[in-house]
N, C-alpha and C positions, 0 to 999 in steps of 0.2 A: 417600867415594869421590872426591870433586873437593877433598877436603884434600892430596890427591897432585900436586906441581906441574907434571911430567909430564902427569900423565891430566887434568889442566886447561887444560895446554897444547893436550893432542891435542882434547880439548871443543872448546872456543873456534877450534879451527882449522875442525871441521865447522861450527861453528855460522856463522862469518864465510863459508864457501864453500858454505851453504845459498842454494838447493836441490839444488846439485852432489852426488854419488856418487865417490867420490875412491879410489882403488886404496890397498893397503895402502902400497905402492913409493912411491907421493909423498906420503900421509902421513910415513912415517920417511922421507923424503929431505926434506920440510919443517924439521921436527922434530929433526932428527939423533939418531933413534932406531936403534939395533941391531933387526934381525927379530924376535931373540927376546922383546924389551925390549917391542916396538911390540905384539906377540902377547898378549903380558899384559896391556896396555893396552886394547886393546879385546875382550879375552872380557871381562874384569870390566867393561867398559861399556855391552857390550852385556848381559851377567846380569842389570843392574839396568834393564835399558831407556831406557837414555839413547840410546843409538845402534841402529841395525839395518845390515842390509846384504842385498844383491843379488848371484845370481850373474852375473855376464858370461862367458861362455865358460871359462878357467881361473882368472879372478880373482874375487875378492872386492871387492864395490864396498860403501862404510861412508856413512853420512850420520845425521844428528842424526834420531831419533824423536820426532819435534816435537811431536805432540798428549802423548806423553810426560811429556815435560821441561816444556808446558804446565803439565799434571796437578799434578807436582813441585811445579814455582814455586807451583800456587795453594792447594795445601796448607801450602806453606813460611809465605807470605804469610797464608794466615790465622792457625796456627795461633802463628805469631811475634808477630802483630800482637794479639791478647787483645782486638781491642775498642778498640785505637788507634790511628785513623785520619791521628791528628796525627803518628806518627812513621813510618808505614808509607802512605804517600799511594801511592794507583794511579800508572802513567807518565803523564804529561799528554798531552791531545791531540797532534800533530803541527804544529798552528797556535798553540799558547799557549794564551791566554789567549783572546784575542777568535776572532768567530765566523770559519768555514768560508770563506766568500766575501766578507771583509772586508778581501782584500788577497793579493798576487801568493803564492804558494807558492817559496820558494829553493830550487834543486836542483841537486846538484854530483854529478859525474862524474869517478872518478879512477881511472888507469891508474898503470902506473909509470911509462912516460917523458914524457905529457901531451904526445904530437907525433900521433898518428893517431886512434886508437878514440874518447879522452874529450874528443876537442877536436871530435871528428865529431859526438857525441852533443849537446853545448853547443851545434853550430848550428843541428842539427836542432830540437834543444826550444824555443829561443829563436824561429829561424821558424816554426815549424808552431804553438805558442801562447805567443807573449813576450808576450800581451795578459796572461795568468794566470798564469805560471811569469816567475822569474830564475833564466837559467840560466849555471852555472860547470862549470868543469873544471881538473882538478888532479892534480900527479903525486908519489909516493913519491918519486919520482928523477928531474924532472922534466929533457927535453935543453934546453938553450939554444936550439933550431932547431926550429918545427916538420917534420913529416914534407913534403917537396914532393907528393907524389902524393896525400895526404889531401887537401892544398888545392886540387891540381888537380879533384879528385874534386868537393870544396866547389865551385868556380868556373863547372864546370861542370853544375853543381845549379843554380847562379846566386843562390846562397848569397854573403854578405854575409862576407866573412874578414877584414876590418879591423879590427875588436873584438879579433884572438883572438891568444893569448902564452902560451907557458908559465908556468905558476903551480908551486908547491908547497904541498902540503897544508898547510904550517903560517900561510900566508896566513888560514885559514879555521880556525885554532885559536884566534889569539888573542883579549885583551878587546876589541880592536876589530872582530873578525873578522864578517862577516853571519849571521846568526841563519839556519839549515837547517833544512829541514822535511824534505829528502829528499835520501839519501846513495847510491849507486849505484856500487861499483866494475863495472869492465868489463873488468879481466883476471884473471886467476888468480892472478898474482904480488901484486899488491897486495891483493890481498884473504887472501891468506896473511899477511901485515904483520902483524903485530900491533901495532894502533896506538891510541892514546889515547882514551877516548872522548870522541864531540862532545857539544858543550856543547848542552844543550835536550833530547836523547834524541832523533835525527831520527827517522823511519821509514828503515831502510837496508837495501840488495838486492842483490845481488852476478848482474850481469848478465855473466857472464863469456862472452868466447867468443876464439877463434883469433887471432893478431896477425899483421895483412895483412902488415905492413912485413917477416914473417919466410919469408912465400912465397918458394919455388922455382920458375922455371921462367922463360920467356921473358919480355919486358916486359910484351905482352899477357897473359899468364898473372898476373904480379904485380899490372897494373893490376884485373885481374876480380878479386884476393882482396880490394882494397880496396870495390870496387863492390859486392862480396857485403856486408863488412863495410856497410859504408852501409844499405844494404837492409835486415840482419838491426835494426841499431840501430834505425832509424824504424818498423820494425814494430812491434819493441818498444814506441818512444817514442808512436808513435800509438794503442797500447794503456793505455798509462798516462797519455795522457790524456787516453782516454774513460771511464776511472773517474768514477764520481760521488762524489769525496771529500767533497763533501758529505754524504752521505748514510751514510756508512761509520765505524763507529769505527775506534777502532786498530790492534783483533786484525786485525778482518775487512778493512781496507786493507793492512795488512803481510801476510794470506795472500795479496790479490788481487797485490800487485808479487811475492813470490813465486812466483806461477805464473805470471807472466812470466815471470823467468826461467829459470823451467823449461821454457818453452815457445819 
């Protein structure tokens, strides 16, 4: 079923914008799928229970059946593995090797332009808990500029903006690049990317929501989508971390940042 490069492509597209529900229309407008092409793709995805979907009004909303494709992999993995542990190793914790609470947790934040959402998010995680987290941000397409009303927005938080620059994601690919424990895109476009994967297997969570900087309407109306945006972000962030990552394996911290962002 996922031997088809298409219907792997359209996979991997749910899976990267889990816990999102994604209409059939930006599916194939991702993908540059034809209607009919797209239609095929997901009835045979859904027959075998890799994906489901929801009705919204007259559309069809598609998302990965997660405890599913769970299921899958842990059939795949045993029944591949015979009893060999040494060539089929579980994913490693999120912190390596060593324990839990033996050192700060990395977590990167990536948008496409790395000027408003994942440069808000950087500042927020770094003051609300730099004692425990390093936090970065970074873009698919990063501007040269950040956004001025994000900073304003930052400034007067009374947040600390001198740290902060556009980056691009391959900063955080290479052999020198910082070892991630936690990946977070926060728009929709870059989390369509299909991009490389990070080195170490982070925990990673596609916090996506609306881009202030594309509001309509008077300044004071432009300035509230950013202050919404602010708001949505740190609730999140103040969610993620009051996780007791201690205390949580893998699975069960990659559902809890998931319902984050589902939330």
């Amino acid at each position: 079923m996922l031997g088809h490069p298409q219907r792997l492509a359209l996979f991997r597209l749910l899976m990267r914008r889990y816990p999102d529900r994604l209409p059939a229309g930006e599916i194939g407008a991702v993908l540059g799928l034809k209607p009919s092409t797209l239609s095929a793709y997901l009835s045979a995805l859904s027959q075998v229970g890799l994906i489901t979907h929801t009705r919204a009004g007259t559309s069809l909303l598609y998302t990965v059946a997660m405890e599913e494709v769970r299921e899958t992999f842990d059939v795949l993995f045993n029944d591949c593995c015979r009893g060999r542990p040494d060539i089929c190793t579980a994913a490693p914790s999120p912190n390596g090797d060593t324990g839990m609470t033996d050192r700060k947790f990395t977590v990167l934040f990536i948008c496409t332009g790395n000027s408003a959402r994942s440069i808000l998010a950087e500042t927020i995680l770094r003051d609300l808990a730099g004692d425990r987290f390093i936090a970065y941000s970074a873009g698919t397409k990063p501007y040269s500029v950040l956004n001025p009303v994000a900073l304003q927005v930052l400034r007067d938080k009374e947040h600390d903006i001198a740290p902060l620059r556009a980056k691009n994601i391959d900063e955080f690919q290479g052999e020198d690049a910082p070892h991630l424990d936690f990946v977070f895109t926060v728009c929709d476009l870059a989390a369509n990317e299909d991009c490389p994967p990070w080195p170490g297997q982070p925990i990673s969570g596609h916090w996506g929501m609306p881009d202030p900087v594309k509001a309509q309407g008077t300044e004071a109306e432009r300035a509230l989508a950013f202050q919404q945006t602010y708001g949505a972000l740190r609730r999140r962030i103040e969610a993620f971390t009051a996780l007791p990552i201690a205390s949580l394996d893998r699975i069960s911290l990659q559902s809890a940042v998931d319902d984050i962002g589902r939330n």
